[in-house]
ZAVOLUM-779293 format. One record per residue (C-alpha): x, y, z; residue in three letters; residue number from 1. Coordinates in nm, 2 decimals. Last residue first. Layout:
site px X | py Y | pz Z | code ALA | pos NUM
...
# end
This chain:
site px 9.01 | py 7.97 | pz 13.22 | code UNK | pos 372
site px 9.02 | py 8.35 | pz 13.21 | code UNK | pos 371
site px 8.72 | py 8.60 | pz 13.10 | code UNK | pos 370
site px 8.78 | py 8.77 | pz 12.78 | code UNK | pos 369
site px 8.53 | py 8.58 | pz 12.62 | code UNK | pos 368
site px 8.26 | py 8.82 | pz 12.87 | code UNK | pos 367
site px 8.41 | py 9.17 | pz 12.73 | code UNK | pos 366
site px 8.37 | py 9.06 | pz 12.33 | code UNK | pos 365
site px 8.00 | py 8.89 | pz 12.41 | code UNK | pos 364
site px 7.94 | py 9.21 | pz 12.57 | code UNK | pos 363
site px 8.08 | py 9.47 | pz 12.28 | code UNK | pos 362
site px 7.88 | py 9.21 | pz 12.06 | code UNK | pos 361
site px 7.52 | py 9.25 | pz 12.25 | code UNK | pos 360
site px 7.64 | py 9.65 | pz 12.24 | code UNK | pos 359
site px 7.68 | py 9.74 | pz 11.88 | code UNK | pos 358
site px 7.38 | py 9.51 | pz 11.80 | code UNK | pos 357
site px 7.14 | py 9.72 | pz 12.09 | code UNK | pos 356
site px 7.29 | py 10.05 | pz 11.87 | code UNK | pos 355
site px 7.18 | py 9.92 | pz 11.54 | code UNK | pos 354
site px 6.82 | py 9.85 | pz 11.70 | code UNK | pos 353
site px 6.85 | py 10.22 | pz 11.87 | code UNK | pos 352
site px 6.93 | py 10.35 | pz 11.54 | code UNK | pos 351
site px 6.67 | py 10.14 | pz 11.32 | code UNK | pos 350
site px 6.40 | py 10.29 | pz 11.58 | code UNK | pos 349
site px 6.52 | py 10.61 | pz 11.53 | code UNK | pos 348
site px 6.46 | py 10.64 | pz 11.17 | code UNK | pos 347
site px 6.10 | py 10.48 | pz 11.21 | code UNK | pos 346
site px 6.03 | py 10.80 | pz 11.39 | code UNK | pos 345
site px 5.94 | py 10.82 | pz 11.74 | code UNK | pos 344
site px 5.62 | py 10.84 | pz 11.88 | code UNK | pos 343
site px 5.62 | py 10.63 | pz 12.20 | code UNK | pos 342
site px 5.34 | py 10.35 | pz 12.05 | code UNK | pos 341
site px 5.65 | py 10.35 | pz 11.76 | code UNK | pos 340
site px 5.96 | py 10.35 | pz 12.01 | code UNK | pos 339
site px 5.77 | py 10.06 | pz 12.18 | code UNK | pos 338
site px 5.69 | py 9.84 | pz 11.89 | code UNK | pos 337
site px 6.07 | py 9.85 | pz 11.79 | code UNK | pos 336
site px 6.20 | py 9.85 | pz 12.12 | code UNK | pos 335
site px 5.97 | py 9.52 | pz 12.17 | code UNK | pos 334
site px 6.01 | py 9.39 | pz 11.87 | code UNK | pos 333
site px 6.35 | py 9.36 | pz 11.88 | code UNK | pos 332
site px 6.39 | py 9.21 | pz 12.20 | code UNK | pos 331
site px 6.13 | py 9.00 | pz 12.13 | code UNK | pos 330
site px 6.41 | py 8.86 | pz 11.84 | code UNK | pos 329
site px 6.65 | py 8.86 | pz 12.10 | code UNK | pos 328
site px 6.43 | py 8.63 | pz 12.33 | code UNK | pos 327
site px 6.37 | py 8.37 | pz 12.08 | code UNK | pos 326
site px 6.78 | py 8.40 | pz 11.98 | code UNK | pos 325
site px 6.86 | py 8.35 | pz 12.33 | code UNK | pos 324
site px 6.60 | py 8.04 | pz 12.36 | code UNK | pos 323
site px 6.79 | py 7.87 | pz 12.08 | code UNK | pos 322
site px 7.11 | py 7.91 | pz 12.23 | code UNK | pos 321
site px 7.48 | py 8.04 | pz 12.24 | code UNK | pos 320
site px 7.87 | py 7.90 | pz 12.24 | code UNK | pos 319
site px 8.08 | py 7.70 | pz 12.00 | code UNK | pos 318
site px 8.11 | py 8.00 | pz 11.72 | code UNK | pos 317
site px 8.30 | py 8.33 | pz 11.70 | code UNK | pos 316
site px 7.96 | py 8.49 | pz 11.65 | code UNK | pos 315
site px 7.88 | py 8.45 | pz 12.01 | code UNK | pos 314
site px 7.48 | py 8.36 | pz 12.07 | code UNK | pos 313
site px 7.37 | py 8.60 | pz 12.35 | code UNK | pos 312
site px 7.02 | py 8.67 | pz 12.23 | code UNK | pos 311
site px 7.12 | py 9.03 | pz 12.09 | code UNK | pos 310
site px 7.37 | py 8.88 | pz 11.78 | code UNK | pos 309
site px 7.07 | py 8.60 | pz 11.73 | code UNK | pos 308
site px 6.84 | py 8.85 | pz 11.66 | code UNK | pos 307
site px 7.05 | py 9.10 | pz 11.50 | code UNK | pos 306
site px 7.14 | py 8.82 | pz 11.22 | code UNK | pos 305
site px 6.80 | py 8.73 | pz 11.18 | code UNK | pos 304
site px 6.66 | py 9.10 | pz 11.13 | code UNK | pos 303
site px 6.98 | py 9.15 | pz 10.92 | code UNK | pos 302
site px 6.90 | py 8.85 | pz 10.66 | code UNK | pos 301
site px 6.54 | py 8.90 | pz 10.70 | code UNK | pos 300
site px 6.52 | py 9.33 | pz 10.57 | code UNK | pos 299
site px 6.39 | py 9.25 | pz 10.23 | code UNK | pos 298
site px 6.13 | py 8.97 | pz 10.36 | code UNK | pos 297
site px 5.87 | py 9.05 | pz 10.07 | code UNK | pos 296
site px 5.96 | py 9.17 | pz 9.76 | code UNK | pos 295
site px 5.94 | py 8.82 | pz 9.56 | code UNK | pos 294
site px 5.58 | py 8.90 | pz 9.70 | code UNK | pos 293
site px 5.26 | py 8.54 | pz 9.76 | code UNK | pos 292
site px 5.00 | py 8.73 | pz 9.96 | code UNK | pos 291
site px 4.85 | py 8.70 | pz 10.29 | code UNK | pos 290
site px 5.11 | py 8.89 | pz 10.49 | code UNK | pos 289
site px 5.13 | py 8.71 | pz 10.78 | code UNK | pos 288
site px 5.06 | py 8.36 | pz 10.63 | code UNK | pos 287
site px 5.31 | py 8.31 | pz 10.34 | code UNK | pos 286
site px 5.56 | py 8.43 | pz 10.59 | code UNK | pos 285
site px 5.50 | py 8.14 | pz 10.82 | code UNK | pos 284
site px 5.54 | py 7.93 | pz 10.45 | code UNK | pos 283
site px 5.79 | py 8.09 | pz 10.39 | code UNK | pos 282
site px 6.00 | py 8.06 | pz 10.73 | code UNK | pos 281
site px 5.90 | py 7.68 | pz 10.72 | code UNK | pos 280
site px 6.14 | py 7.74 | pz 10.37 | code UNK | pos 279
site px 6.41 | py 7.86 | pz 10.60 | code UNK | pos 278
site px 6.39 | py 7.62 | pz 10.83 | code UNK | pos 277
site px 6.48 | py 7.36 | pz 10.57 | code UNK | pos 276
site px 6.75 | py 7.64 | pz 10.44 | code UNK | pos 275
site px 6.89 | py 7.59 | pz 10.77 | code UNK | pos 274
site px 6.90 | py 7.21 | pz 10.77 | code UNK | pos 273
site px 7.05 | py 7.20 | pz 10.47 | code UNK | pos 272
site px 7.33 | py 7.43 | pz 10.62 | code UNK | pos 271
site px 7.39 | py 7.18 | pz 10.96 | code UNK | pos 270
site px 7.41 | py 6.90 | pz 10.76 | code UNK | pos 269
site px 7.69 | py 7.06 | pz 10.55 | code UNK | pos 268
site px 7.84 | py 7.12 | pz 10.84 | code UNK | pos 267
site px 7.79 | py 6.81 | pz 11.01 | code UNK | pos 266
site px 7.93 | py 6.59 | pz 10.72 | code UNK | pos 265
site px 8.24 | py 6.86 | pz 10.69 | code UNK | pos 264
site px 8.28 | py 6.84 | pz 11.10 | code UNK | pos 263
site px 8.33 | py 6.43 | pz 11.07 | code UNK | pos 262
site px 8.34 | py 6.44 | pz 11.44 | code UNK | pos 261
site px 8.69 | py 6.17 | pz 11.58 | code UNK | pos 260
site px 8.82 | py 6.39 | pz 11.84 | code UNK | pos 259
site px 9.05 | py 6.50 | pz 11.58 | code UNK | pos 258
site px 8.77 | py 6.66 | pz 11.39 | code UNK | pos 257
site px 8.65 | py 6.83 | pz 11.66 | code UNK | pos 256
site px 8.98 | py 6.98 | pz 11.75 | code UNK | pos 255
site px 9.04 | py 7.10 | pz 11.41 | code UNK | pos 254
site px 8.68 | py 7.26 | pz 11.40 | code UNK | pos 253
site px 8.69 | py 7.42 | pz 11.74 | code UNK | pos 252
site px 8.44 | py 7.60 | pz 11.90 | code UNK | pos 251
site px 8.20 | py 7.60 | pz 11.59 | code UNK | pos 250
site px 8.26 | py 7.19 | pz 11.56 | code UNK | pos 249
site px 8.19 | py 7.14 | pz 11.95 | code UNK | pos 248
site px 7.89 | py 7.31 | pz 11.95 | code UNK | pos 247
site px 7.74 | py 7.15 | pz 11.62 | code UNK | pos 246
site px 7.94 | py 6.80 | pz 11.75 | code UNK | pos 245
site px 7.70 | py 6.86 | pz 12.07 | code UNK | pos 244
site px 7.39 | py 6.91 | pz 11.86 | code UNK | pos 243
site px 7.48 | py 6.63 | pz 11.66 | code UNK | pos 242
site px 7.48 | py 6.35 | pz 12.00 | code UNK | pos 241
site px 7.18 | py 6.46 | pz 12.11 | code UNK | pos 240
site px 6.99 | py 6.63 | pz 12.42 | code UNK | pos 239
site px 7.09 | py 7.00 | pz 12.41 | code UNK | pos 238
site px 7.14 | py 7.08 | pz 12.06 | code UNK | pos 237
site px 6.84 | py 6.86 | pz 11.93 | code UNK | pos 236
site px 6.65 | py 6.92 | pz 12.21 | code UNK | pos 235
site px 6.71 | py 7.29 | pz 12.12 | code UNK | pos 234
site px 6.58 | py 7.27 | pz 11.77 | code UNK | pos 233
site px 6.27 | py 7.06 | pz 11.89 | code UNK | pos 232
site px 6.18 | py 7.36 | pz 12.10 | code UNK | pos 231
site px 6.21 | py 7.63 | pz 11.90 | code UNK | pos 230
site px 6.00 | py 7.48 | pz 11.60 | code UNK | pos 229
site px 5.73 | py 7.40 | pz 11.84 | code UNK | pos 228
site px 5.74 | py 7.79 | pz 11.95 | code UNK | pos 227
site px 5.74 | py 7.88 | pz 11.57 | code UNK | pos 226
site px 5.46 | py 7.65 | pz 11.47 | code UNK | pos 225
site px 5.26 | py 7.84 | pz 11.74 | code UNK | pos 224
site px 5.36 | py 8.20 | pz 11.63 | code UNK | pos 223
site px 5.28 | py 8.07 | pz 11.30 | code UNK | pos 222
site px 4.94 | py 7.94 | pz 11.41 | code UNK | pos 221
site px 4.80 | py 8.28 | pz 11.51 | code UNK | pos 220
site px 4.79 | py 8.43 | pz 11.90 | code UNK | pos 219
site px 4.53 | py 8.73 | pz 11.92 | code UNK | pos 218
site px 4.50 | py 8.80 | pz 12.33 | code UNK | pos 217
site px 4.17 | py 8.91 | pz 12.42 | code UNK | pos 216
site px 4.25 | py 8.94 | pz 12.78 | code UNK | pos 215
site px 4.43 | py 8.57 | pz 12.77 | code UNK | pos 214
site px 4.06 | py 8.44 | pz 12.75 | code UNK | pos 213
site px 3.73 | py 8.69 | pz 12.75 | code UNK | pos 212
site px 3.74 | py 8.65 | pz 12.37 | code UNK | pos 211
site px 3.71 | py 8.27 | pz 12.39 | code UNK | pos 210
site px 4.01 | py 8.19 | pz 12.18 | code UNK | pos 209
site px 4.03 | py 8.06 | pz 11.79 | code UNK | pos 208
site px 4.38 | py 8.05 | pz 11.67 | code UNK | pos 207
site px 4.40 | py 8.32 | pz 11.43 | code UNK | pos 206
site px 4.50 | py 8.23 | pz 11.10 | code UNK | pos 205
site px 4.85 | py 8.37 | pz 10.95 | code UNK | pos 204
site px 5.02 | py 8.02 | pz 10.94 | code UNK | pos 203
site px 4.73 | py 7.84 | pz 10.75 | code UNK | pos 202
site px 4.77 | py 8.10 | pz 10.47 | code UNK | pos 201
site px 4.94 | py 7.79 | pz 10.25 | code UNK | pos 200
site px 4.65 | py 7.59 | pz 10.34 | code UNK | pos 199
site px 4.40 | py 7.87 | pz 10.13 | code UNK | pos 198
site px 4.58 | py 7.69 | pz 9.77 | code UNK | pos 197
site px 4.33 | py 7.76 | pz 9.51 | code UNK | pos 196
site px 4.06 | py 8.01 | pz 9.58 | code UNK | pos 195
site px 4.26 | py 8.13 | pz 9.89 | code UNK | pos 194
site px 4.56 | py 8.22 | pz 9.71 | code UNK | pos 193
site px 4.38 | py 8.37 | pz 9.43 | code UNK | pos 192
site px 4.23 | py 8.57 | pz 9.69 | code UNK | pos 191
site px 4.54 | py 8.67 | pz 9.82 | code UNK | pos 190
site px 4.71 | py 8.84 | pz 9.51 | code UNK | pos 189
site px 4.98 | py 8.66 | pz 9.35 | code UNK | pos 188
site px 5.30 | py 8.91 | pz 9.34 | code UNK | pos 187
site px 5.47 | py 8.94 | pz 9.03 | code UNK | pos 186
site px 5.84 | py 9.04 | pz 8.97 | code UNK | pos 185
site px 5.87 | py 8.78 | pz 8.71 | code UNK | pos 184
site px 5.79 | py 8.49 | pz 8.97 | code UNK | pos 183
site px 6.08 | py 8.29 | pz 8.80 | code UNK | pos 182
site px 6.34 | py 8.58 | pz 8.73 | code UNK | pos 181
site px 6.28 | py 8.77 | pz 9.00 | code UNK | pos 180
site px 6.33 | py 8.45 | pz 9.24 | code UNK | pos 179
site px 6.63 | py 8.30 | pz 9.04 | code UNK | pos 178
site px 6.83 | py 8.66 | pz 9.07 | code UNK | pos 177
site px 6.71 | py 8.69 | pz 9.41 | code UNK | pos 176
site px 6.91 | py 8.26 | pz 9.48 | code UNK | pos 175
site px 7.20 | py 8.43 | pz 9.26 | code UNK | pos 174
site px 7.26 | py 8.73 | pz 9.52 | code UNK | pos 173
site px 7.22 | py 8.55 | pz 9.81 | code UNK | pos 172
site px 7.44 | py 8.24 | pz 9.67 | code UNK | pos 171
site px 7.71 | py 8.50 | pz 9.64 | code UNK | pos 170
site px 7.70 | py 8.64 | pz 9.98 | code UNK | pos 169
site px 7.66 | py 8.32 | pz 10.14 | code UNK | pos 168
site px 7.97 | py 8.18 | pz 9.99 | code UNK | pos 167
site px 8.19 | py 8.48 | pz 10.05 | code UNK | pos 166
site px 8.07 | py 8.53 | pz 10.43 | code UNK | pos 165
site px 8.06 | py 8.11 | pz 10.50 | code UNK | pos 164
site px 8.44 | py 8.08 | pz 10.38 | code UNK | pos 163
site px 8.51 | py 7.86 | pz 10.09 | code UNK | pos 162
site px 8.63 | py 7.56 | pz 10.16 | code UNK | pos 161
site px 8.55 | py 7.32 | pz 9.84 | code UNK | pos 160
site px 8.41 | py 7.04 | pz 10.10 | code UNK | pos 159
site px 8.27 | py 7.28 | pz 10.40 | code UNK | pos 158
site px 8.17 | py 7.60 | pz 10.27 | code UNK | pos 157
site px 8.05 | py 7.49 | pz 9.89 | code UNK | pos 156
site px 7.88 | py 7.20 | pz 10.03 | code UNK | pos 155
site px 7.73 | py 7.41 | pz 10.30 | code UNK | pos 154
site px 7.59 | py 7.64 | pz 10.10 | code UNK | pos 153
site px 7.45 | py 7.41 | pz 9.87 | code UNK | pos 152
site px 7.28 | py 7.22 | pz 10.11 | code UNK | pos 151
site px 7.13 | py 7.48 | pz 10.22 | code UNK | pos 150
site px 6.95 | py 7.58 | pz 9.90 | code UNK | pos 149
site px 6.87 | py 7.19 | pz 9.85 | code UNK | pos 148
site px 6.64 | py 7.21 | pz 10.20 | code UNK | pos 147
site px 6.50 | py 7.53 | pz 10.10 | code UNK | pos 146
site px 6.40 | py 7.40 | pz 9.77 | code UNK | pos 145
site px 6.30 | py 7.07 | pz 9.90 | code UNK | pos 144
site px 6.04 | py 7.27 | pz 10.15 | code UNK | pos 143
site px 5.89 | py 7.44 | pz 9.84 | code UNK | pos 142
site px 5.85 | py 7.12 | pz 9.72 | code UNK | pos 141
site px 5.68 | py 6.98 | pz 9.97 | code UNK | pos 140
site px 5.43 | py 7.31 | pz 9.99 | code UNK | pos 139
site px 5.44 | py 7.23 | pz 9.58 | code UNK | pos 138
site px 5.31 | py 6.87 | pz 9.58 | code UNK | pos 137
site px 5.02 | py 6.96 | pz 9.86 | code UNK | pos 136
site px 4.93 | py 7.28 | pz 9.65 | code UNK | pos 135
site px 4.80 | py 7.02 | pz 9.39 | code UNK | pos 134
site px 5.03 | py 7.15 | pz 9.04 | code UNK | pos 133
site px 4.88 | py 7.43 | pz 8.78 | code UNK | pos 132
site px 4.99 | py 7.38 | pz 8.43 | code UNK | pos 131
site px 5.33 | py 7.28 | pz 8.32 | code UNK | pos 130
site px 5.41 | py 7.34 | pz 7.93 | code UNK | pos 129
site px 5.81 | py 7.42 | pz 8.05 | code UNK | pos 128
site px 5.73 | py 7.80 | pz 8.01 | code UNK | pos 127
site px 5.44 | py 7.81 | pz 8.22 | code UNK | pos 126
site px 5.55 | py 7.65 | pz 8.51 | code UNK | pos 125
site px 5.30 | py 7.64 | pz 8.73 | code UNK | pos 124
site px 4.99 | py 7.90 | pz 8.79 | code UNK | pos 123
site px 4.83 | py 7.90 | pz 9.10 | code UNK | pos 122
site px 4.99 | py 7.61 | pz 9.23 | code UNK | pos 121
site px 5.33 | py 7.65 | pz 9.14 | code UNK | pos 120
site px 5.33 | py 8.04 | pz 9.20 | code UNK | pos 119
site px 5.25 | py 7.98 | pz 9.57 | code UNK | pos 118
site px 5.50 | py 7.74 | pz 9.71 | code UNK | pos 117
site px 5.77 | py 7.85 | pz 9.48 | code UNK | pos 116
site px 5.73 | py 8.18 | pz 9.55 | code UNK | pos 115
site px 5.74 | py 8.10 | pz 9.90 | code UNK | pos 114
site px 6.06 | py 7.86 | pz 9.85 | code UNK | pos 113
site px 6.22 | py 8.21 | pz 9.68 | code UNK | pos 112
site px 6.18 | py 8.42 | pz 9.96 | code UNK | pos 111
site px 6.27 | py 8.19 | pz 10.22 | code UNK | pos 110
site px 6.64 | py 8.15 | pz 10.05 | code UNK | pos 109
site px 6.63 | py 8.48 | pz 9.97 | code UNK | pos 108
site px 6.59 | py 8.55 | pz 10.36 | code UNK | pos 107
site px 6.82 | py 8.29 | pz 10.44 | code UNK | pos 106
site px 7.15 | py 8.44 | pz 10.23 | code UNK | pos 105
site px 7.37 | py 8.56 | pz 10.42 | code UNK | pos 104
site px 7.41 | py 8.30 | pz 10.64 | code UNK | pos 103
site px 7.69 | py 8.34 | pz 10.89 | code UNK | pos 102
site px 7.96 | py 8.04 | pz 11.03 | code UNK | pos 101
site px 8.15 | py 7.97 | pz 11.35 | code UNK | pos 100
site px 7.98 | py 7.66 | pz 11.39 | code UNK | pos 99
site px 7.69 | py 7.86 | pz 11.62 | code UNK | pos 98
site px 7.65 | py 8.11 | pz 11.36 | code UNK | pos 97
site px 7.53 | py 7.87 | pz 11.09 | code UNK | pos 96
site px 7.23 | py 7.71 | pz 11.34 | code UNK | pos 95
site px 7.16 | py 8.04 | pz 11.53 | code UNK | pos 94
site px 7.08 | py 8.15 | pz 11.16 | code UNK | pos 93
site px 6.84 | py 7.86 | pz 11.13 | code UNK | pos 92
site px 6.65 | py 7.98 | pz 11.44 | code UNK | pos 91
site px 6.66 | py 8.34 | pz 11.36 | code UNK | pos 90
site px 6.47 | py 8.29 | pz 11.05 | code UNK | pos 89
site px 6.18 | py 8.13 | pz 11.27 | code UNK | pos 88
site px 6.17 | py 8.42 | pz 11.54 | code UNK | pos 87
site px 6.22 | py 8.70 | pz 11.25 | code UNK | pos 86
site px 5.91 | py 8.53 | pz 11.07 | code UNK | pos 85
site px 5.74 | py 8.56 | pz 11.46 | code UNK | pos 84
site px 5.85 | py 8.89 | pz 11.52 | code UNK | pos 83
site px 5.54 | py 9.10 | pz 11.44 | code UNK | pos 82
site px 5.33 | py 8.80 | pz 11.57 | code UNK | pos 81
site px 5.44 | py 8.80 | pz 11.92 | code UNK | pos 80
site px 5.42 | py 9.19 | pz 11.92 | code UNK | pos 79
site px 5.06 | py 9.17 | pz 11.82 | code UNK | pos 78
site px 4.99 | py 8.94 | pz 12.09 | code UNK | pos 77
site px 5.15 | py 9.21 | pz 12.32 | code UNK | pos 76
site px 4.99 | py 9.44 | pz 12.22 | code UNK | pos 75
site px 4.66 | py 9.24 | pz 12.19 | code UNK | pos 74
site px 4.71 | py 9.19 | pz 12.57 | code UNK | pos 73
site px 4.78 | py 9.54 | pz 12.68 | code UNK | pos 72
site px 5.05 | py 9.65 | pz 12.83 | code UNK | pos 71
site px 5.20 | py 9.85 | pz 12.60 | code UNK | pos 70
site px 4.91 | py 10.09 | pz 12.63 | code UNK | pos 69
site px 4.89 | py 10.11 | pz 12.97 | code UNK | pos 68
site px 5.16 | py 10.33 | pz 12.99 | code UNK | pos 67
site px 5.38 | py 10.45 | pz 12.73 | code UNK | pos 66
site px 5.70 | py 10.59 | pz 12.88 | code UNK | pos 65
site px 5.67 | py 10.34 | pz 13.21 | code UNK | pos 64
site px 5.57 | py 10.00 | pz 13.01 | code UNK | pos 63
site px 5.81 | py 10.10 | pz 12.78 | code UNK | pos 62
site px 6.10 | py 10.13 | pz 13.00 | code UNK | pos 61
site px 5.98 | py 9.81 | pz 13.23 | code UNK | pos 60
site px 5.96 | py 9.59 | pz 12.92 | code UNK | pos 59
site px 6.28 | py 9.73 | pz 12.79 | code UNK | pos 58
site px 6.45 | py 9.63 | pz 13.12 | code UNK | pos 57
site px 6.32 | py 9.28 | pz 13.10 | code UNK | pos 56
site px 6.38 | py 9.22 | pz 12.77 | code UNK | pos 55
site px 6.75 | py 9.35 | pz 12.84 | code UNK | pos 54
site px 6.81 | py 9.13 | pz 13.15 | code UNK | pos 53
site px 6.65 | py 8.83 | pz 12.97 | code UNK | pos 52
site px 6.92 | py 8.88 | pz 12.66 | code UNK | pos 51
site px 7.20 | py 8.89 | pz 12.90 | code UNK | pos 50
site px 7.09 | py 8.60 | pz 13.08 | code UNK | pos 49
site px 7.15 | py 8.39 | pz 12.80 | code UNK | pos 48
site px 7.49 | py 8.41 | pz 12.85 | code UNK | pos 47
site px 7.50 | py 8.18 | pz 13.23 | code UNK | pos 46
site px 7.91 | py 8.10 | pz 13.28 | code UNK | pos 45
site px 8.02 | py 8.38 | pz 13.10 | code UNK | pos 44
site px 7.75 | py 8.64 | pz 13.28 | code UNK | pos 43
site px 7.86 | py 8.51 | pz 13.57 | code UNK | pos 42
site px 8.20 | py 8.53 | pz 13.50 | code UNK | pos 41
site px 8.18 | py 8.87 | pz 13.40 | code UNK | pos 40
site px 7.94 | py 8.94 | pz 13.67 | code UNK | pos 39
site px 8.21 | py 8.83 | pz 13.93 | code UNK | pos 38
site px 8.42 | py 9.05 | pz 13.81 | code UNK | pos 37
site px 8.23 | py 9.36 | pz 13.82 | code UNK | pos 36
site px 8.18 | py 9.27 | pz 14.16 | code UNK | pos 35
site px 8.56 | py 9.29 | pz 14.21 | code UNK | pos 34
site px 8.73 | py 8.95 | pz 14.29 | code UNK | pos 33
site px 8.99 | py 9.01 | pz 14.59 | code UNK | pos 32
site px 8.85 | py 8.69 | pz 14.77 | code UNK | pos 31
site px 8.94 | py 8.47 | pz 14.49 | code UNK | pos 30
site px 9.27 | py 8.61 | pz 14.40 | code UNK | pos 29
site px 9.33 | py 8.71 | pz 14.81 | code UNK | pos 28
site px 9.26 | py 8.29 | pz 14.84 | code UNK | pos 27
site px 9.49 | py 8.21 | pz 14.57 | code UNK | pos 26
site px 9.77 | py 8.41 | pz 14.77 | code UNK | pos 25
site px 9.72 | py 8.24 | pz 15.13 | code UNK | pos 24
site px 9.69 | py 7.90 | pz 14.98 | code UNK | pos 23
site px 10.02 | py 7.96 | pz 14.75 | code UNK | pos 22
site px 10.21 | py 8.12 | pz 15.12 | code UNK | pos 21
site px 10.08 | py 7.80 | pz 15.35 | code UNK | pos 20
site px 10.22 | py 7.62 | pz 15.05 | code UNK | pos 19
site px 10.58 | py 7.76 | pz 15.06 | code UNK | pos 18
site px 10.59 | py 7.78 | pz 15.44 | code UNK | pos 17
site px 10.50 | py 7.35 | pz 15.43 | code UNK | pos 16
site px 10.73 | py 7.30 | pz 15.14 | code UNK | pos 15
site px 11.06 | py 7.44 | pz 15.30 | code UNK | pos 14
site px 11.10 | py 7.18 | pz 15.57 | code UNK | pos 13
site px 11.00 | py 6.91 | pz 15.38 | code UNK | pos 12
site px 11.28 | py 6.97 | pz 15.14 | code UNK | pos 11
site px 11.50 | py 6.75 | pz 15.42 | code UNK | pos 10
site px 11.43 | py 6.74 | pz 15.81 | code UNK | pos 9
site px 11.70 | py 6.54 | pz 15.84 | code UNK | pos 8
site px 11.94 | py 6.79 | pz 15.67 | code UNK | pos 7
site px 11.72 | py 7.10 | pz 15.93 | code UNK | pos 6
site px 11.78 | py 6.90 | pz 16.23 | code UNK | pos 5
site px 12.19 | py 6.85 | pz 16.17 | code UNK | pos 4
site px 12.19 | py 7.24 | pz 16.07 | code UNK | pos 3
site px 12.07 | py 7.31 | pz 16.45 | code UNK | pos 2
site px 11.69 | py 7.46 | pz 16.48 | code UNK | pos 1
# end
């Protein structure tokens, strides 16, 4: 080619080669992926597979260790209703963790709306000259408790700015104090329960099956009322406008509040709500064991933390669901029952719960890593 060719020619003549050579890089990138890659971004694109993976492969390990015995319908029913509290709890933790937050305190919170449920109608406010209230006016305001609890967190974490850890923390702490001190480290007995107030164990009755149905499967209402709760919570992060300013204020709460979300009204929406759950999580806990115990739910906080930390949800906010947290909770009821119909100690069982937590966050850690 002469030099007069190449002037008329231009930077034309140098852009063709240089493009053919971009196209012939990006398409070793893409080609060059490893398989281990590609799950990455799988996995990134799709998390909640990662809890179905490891349901499924605990399913297949018990199933193979312990036999027919795991199989069974009432085992399974029985597993259902072992982690249906857990199930509920989880729901309004997914809540806090998806803005970027973490509830310490929703067990006491659940704790102290049961014993404000129960103790109100079976024997009211001594102190103050206040008898015995209708259990219908103390279910409602057992909810109100739950309800105001939240609301306090997330005033104190989204207007005075106060991080969620700290707050949730303290508020645990205070919200026991407030639960010893009013139920006196008492526990209503059952009956008394039943004589008075029997709609507060509504959650721990059986549903009545034919016996021949579902292999003799035993579902109770809880486990219902924790299904129905699952599914309006996700239609309201999947098909409205404040689920997607819950997303958007957890992956970015600057961002979100320059594109116009008022991220302090959702937060604190978003706490109150929480403790409402929380207080359903009474009453469900009101039902399995029976009884109204300011020593009941001990181990909540970290069983609803765990759940939603194995079902994919990311603790650094914007990113999870509440089917994940459903399926992590199963998770741990599965090992757990498993482990137990396997023989092993109860020690062991925390281990290999504490070891599935190490994991689900070394995977959340690996899959974030994964370029734009």
């Amino acid at each position: 080619m002469s030099s007069t060719e190449s002037t008329a020619r231009g930077p034309a003549a140098f852009e063709e080669p240089v493009a053919a050579a971009a196209s012939g890089v990006a398409s070793f990138e893409e080609g060059g992926k490893s398989p281990l890659k590609h799950m990455q971004h799988f996995l990134h694109a799709h998390p909640t597979m990662i809890p179905f993976i490891v349901l499924l492969l605990g399913v297949l390990l018990f199933s193979a260790l312990v036999g027919g015995r795991f199989f069974t319908p009432f085992n399974l029913s029985l597993i259902l209703q072992q982690v249906t509290i857990i199930g509920v709890i989880g729901i309004a933790q997914t809540l806090i963790v998806l803005t970027a937050g973490i509830d310490l305190s929703v067990g006491a919170i659940m704790v102290l709306s049961s014993v404000i449920m129960g103790r109100m109608a079976i024997i009211g406010l001594p102190g103050f000259g206040l008898g015995p209230v209708p259990y219908e006016i103390t279910f409602v305001l057992g909810l109100a408790c739950g309800l105001a609890c939240g609301a306090i967190n997330g005033a104190l974490v989204s207007y005075v700015k106060l991080p969620p850890f700290i707050v949730t923390l303290g508020t645990w702490l205070i919200f026991g104090a407030l639960n010893l001190a009013y139920s006196q480290s008492e526990t209503i007995r059952q009956q008394d329960i039943a004589a008075v107030a029997g709609f507060l164990q509504f959650t721990g009755q059986l549903i009545p099956l034919d016996k021949h149905w579902l292999g003799g499967a035993q579902i109770t209402n809880g486990s219902i009322l924790m299904v129905g709760l699952a599914a309006a919570v996700w239609y309201m992060l999947n098909r409205t406008a404040f689920g997607r300013h819950i997303y958007a204020t957890g992956d970015d709460e600057e961002a979100a509040r320059l594109a116009g979300i008022r991220t302090d009204r959702t937060l604190v929406t978003v706490y109150a709500l929480a403790g409402l759950i929380c207080a359903i999580g009474a009453w469900v806990l009101i039902g399995r064991i029976g009884s109204i115990s300011p020593q009941a739910g001990q181990t909540a906080n970290l069983d609803s933390i765990t759940a939603v930390v194995i079902g994919g949800t990311s603790l650094f906010g914007g990113r999870g669901s509440i089917v994940g947290t459903l399926v992590g909770a199963l998770i741990v009821g599965v090992f757990r029952n498993g482990l137990a119909l396997y023989g092993v100690d109860v020690l062991w069982q925390e281990f290999t719960v504490g070891l599935l937590i190490i994991i689900a966050v070394a995977i959340d850690q690996w899959i974030r890593k994964v370029s734009a």
